[in-house]
C-alpha positions as CSV (number, residue, x, y, z in Angstrom):
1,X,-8.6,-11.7,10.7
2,X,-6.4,-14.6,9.5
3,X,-2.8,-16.0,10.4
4,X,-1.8,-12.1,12.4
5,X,1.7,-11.4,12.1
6,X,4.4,-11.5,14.7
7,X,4.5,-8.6,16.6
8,X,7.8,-7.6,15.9
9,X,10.0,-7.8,12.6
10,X,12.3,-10.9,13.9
11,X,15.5,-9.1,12.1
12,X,14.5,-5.3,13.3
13,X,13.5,-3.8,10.7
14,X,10.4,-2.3,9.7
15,X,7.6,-4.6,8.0
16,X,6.3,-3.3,4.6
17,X,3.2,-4.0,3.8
18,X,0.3,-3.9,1.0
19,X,-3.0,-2.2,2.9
20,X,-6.3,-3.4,0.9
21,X,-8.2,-0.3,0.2
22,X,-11.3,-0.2,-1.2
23,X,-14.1,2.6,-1.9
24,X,-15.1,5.9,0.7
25,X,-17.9,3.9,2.6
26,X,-14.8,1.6,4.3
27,X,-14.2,4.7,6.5
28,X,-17.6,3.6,8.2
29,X,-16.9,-0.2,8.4
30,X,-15.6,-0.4,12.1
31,X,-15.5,-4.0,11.9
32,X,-12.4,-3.5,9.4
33,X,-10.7,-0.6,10.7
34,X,-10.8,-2.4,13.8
35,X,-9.0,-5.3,11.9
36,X,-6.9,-2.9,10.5
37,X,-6.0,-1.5,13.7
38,X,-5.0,-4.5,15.4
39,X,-2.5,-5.3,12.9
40,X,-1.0,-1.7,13.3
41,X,-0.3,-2.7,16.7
42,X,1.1,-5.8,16.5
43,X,3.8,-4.1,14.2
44,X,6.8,-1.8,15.8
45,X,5.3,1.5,15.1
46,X,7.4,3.7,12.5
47,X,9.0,6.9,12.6
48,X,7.3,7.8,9.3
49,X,5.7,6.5,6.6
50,X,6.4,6.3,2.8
51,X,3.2,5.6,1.0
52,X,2.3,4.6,-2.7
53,X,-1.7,5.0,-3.3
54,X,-4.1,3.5,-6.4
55,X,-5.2,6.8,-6.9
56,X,-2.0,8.5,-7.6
57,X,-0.7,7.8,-10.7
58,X,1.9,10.5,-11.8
59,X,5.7,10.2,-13.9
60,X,7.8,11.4,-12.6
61,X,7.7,10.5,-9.6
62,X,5.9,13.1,-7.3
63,X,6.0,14.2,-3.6
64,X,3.2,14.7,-1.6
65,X,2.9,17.5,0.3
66,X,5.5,18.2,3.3
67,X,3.5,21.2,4.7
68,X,-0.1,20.7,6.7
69,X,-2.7,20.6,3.1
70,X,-6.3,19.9,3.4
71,X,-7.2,15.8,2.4
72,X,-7.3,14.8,-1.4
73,X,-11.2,14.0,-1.4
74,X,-11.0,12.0,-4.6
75,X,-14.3,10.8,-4.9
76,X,-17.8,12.0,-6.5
77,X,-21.6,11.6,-5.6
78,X,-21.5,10.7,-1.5
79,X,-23.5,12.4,1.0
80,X,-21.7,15.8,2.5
81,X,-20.3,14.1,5.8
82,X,-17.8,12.1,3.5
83,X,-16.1,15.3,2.3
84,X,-15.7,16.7,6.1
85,X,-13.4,13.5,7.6
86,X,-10.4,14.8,8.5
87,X,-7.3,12.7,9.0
88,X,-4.2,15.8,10.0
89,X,-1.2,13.3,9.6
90,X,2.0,15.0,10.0
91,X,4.1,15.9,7.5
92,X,7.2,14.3,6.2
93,X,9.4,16.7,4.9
94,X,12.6,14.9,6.4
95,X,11.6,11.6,4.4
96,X,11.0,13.8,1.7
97,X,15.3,14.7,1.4
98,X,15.8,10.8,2.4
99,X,13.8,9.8,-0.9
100,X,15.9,12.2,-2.7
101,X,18.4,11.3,-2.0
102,X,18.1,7.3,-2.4
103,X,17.0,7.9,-5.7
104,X,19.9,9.9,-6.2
105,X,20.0,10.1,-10.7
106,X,18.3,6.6,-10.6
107,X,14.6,8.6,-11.4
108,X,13.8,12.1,-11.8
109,X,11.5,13.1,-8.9
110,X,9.7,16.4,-8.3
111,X,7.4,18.2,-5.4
112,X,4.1,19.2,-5.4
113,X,1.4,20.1,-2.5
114,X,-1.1,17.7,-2.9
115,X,-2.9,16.4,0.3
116,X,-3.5,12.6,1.2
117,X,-5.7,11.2,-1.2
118,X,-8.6,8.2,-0.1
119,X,-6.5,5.1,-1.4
120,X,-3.8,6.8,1.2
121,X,-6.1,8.1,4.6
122,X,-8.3,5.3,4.7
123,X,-6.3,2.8,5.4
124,X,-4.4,5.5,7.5
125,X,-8.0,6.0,9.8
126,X,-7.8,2.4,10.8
127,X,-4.4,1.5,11.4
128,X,-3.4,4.5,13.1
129,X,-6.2,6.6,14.3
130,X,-4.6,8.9,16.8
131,X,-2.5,10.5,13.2
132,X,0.4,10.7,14.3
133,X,2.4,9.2,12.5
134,X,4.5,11.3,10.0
135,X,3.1,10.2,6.5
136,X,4.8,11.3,2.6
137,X,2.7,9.8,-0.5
138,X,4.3,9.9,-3.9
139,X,3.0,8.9,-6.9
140,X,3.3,6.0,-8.8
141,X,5.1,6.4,-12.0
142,X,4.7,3.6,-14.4
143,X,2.3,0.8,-14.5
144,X,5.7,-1.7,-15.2
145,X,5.8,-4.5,-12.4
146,X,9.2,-5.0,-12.8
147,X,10.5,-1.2,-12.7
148,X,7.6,-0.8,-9.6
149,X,10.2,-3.9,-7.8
150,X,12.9,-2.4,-8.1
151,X,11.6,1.3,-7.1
152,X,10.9,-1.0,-3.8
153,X,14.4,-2.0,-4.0
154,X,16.2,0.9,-3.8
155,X,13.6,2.1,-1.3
156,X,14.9,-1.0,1.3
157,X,17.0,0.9,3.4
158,X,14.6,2.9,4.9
159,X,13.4,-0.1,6.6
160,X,16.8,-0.1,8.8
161,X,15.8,3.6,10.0
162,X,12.2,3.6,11.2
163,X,9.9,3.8,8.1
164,X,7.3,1.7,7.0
165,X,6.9,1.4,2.8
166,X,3.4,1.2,2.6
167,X,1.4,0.3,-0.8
168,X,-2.9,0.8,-0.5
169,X,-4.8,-0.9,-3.3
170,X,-6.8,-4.1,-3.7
171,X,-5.5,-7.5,-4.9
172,X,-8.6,-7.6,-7.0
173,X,-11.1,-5.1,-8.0
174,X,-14.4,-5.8,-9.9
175,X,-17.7,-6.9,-9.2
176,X,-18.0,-9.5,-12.3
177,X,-16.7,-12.7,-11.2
178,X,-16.2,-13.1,-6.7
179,X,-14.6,-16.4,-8.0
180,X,-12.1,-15.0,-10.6
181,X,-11.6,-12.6,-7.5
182,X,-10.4,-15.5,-5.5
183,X,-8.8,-17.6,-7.6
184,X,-6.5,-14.1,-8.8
185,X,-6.2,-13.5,-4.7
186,X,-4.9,-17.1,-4.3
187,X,-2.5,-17.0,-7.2
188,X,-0.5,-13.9,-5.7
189,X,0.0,-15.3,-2.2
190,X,1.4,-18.6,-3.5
191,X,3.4,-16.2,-5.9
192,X,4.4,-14.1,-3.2
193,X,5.1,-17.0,-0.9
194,X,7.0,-18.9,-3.5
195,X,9.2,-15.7,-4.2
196,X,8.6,-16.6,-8.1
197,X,9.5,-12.9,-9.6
198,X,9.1,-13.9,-13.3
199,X,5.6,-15.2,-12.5
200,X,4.9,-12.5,-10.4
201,X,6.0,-9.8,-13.0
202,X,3.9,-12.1,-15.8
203,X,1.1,-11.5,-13.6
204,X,-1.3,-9.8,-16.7
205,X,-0.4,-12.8,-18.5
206,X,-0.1,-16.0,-16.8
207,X,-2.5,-15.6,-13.5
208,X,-5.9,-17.3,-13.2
209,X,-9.1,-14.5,-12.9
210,X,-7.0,-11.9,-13.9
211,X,-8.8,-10.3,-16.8
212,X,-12.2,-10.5,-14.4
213,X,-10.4,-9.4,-10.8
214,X,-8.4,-6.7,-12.6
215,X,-10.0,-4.8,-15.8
216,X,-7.6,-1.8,-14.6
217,X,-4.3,-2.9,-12.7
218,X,-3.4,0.5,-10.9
219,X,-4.8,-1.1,-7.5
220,X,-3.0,-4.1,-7.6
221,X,0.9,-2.6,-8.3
222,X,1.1,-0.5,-5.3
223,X,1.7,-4.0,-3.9
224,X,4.8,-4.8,-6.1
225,X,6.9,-1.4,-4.3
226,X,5.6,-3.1,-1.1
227,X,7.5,-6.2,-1.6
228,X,10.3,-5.1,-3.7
229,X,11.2,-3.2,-0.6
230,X,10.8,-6.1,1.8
231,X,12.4,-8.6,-1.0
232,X,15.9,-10.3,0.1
233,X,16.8,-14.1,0.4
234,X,16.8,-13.7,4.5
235,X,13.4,-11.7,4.6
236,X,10.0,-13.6,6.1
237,X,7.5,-13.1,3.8
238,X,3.7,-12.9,5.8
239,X,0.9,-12.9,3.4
240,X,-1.8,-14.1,5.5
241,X,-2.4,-10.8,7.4
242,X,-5.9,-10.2,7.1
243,X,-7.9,-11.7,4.3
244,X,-11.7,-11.5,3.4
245,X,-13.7,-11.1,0.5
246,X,-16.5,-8.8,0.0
247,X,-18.1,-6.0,-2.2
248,X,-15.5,-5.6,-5.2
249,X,-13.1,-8.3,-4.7
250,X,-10.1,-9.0,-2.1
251,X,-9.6,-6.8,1.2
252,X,-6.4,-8.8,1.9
253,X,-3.6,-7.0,3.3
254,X,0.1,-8.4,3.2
255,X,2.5,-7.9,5.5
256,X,6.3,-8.1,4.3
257,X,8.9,-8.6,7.5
């Protein structure tokens, strides 16, 4: 783990942060839930959490389920044992009206009762293992960076009552190039850092290793809801949370106070 973040959000709010999620066999990698872990306690711990996953990608926006549901085992060909974890996160159903509300006529939205899918209770497993921790997914409606910032925008507020925004992806995810993979990785923290929006929504077009660390983007633009919701001149922006390469690409994980 590299540069932790402070233990608290300085201003009182709640962090949001980007949670580097790669395939089903990271559920047996202690070494990284135990990272992950560590980082969930050095952060205020939330009423609830509002979550954005690579592997939901639905318009209109959609609303996990508010009721108990069995997991969203999204994944093919693993040995039996991967399809009996259980991760029995409360539901959300209050957040649920909250979002509704924020959104207000800004974007249609609409329920459904689908349970936590893998990009979602991974990460979940290892930062909060007890589950308990309210937790409402919703899907990601639109592969546009700049409408996925100001979803995150409008989403802000929430930060001031308890919730965390969380977005679970990968900064970079392909096995052709570990040194496109970096250079890409290296490109959105200075981005990040630098608060450059019109870079950062140019991102398919102007960033180094792009076309080799992303040859589908849905991992990477949870992240932009992340920040959008963390985004204002007075915020401290943390990238540096924990960062290692392996496998497919980045596991970094951001941290927004």
């Amino acid at each position: 783990m590299t540069n932790q973040g402070e233990s608290s959000a300085a201003n009182g709010t709640m962090p949001s942060v980007f949670v580097g999620v790669g395939g089903p066999r990271q559920m047996w990698d202690e070494e990284w839930s135990g990272q992950l872990h560590a980082w969930a306690e050095s952060m205020p711990h939330p009423k609830s959490i509002l979550l954005f996953s690579a592997h939901w990608l639905r318009n209109p926006i959609t609303l996990g389920a508010t009721k108990p549901v069995p997991l969203t085992y999204d994944y093919y060909n693993f040995p039996p044992h991967f399809y009996e974890v259980q991760y029995p996160a409360p539901p959300a159903p209050e957040l649920a009206s909250r979002l509704v509300e924020l959104m207000g006529d800004k974007l249609p939205i609409q329920a459904s009762d689908r349970g936590l899918d893998h990009g979602a209770f991974i990460g979940l497993m290892g930062m909060y293992p007890d589950a308990d921790v309210p937790v409402l997914e919703v899907s990601i409606p639109t592969f546009d960076p700049e409408m996925l910032f100001k979803i995150g925008r409008v989403l802000a507020p929430l930060r001031n009552e308890g919730v965390m925004v969380m977005g679970a992806g990968l900064l970079s995810h392909s096995g052709e190039s570990q040194e496109a993979n970096r250079q890409f990785d290296e490109w959105v923290v200075d981005t990040l850092e630098k608060r450059d929006l019109e870079r950062l929504f140019s991102y398919r077009e102007v960033a180094p290793g792009v076309k080799q660390a992303l040859p589908t983007v849905e991992h990477f633009i949870p992240l932009l809801v992340a920040y959008g919701a963390a985004y204002d001149d007075g915020r401290d922006i943390r990238t540096g949370v924990i960062a290692f390469h392996e496998g497919l690409g980045s596991r970094r994980s951001l941290q927004f106070n």
